[in-house]
C-alpha positions, 0 to 999 in steps of 0.5 A: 563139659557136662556129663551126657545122660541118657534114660527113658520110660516104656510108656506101658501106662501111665506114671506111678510112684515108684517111677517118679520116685525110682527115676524121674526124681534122678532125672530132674537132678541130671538134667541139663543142656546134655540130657536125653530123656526118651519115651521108649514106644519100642520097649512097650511092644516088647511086652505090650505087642498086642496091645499096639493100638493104645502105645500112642495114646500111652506116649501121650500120658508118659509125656504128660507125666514127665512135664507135670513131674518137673522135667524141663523141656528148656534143660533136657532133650524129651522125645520119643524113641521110635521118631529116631530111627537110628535107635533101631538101625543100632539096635540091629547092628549091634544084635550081629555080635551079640552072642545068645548066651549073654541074652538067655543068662540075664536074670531080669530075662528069667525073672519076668518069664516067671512073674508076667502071667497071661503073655508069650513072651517068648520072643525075639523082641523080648529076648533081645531087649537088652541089645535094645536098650544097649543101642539106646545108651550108646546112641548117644555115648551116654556116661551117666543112666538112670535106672532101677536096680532090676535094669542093673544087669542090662547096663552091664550087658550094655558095657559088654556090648559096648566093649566087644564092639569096640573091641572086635572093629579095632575103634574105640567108639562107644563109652562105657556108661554108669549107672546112677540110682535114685536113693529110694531105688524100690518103692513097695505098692499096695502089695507089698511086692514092687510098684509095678504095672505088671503087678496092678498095685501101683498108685499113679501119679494121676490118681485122684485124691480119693482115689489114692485114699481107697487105694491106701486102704488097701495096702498091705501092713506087717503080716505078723500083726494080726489085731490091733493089740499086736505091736508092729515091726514098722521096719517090714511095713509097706505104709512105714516105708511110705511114711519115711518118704512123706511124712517124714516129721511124724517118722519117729512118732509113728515107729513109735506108736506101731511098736508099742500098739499105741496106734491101728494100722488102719489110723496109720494107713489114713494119715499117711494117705493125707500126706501122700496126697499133699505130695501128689497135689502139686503134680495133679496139677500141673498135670491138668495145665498140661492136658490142655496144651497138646500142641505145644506138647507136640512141638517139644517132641518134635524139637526133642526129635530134632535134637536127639536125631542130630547126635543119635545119626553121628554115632550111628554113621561113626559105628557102621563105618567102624563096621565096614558097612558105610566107607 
């Protein structure tokens, strides 16, 4: 029996590289006749509460971006996490045992209370997330989850979780699941800092040709090379590391030339934006044919709907009679 996965996406904006890189990749490795792969519409309120009127369209282009990334509706499971409502009835459940010191200690917590500037995000929505996304995986009893290194410390609040449930109903009822990480767990964007939407330095997966060339352009290089006589260290360079996932041929050449000031980073930032978009070609396109099939992307949600209810309702009525709520 293969082993069950389960991940998602918050459909906060379209897909970029460091999501098809960081997870999707992962998940077209996993998938198979027991993968559940979800777009997570409430996780997106978690941060994006006021900008509900666009989450809905977002759905649509997160969706757009896992099928034009290879994800295969006849091996995996897609549907979107508010269509099953149990996620949420889980979710509430398991809040009644969480205690609040295992949510205002997690460091992803702290760190984007610092870093998101501009939102209040003190919240019981943003504060409980990881009690969210513990329901998510243990809906399913999922043994295997893809996932970023920042989302680490929550799989392992969400083994906490599962453990002190089973522990205090005295009812082994949920697994306790491992994490599997992409091996290019943190993509840098065009500022060197992590590609995020948070962080506006993201290239997407829709972006034109043109565009990614401008946005290359703009990409941070080594800070200590200051003119084109300097020799580079390409190992602290942004565009090398970007080099290493596309133009991986031309690596030893281009470490090469850096180092010895052989080449200019604008040189460098230019070929690599070619081989990223001979990357990115494929996908465009694909994505372009599924643009124009909207129905039938809806009838693969409403089947992954339909699916994801049938396993996500059996461990929601095990775990509230475990709870004493149902008999």
């Amino acid at each position: 029996m293969p082993a069950r996965v389960l991940s998602g996406t918050r459909p906060t904006g379209k897909l970029h590289l460091g999501n098809l890189l960081g997870a999707i990749e992962n998940f077209k490795k996993l998938q198979g006749e027991d993968s559940f792969f979800m777009i997570a519409d409430w996780h997106a309120l978690t941060t994006e509460y006021e900008s509900h009127t666009e989450i809905g369209n977002l759905v649509m282009e997160v969706v757009t971006d896992y099928l034009a990334s290879g994800l295969d509706p006849k091996k995996c499971t897609i549907f979107i996490q508010s269509e099953v409502p149990e996620h949420a009835e889980l979710a509430l459940l398991l809040s009644m045992i969480t205690p609040l010191g295992w949510l205002q200690r997690n460091p992803t917590y702290k760190d984007q209370l610092q870093e998101i500037k501009g939102k209040d995000l003190n919240t019981h929505g943003f504060l409980g997330y990881p009690v969210l996304q513990a329901a998510d995986i243990l809906l399913y009893k999922a043994e295997k989850v893809p996932v970023g290194e920042d989302q680490l410390p929550h799989l392992e609040l969400t083994r906490e979780i599962a453990r002190r449930f089973n522990h205090l109903y005295k009812k082994e009822v949920f697994p306790e699941p491992q994490a599997i990480l992409t091996q290019t767990p943190r993509i840098p964007g065009l500022d060197g800092r992590k590609m995020s939407k948070s962080y506006d330095n993201c290239i997407y997966l829709s972006d034109s040709a043109e565009t990614v060339t401008q946005k290359v352009k703009t990409m941070v290089t080594d800070p200590a090379r200051k003119k084109r006589e300097d020799k580079g260290h390409p190992d602290v360079c942004p565009v090398f590391f970007h080099h290493k996932l596309y133009n991986q041929a031309q690596v030893p050449t281009v470490a090469h030339e850096c180092s010895e000031a052989l080449r200019g980073c604008v040189e460098c930032k230019m070929e690599m934006a070619v081989k990223l978009n001979e990357f990115l070609d494929p996908i465009r396109k694909r994505r372009e044919e599924w643009l124009n099939k909207k129905s039938e992307i809806r009838k693969i949600l409403d089947e992954g709907k339909t699916r994801a209810r049938q396993v996500a309702a059996k461990t929601l009525a095990e775990a509230m009679q475990a709870a004493g709520i149902r008999n």
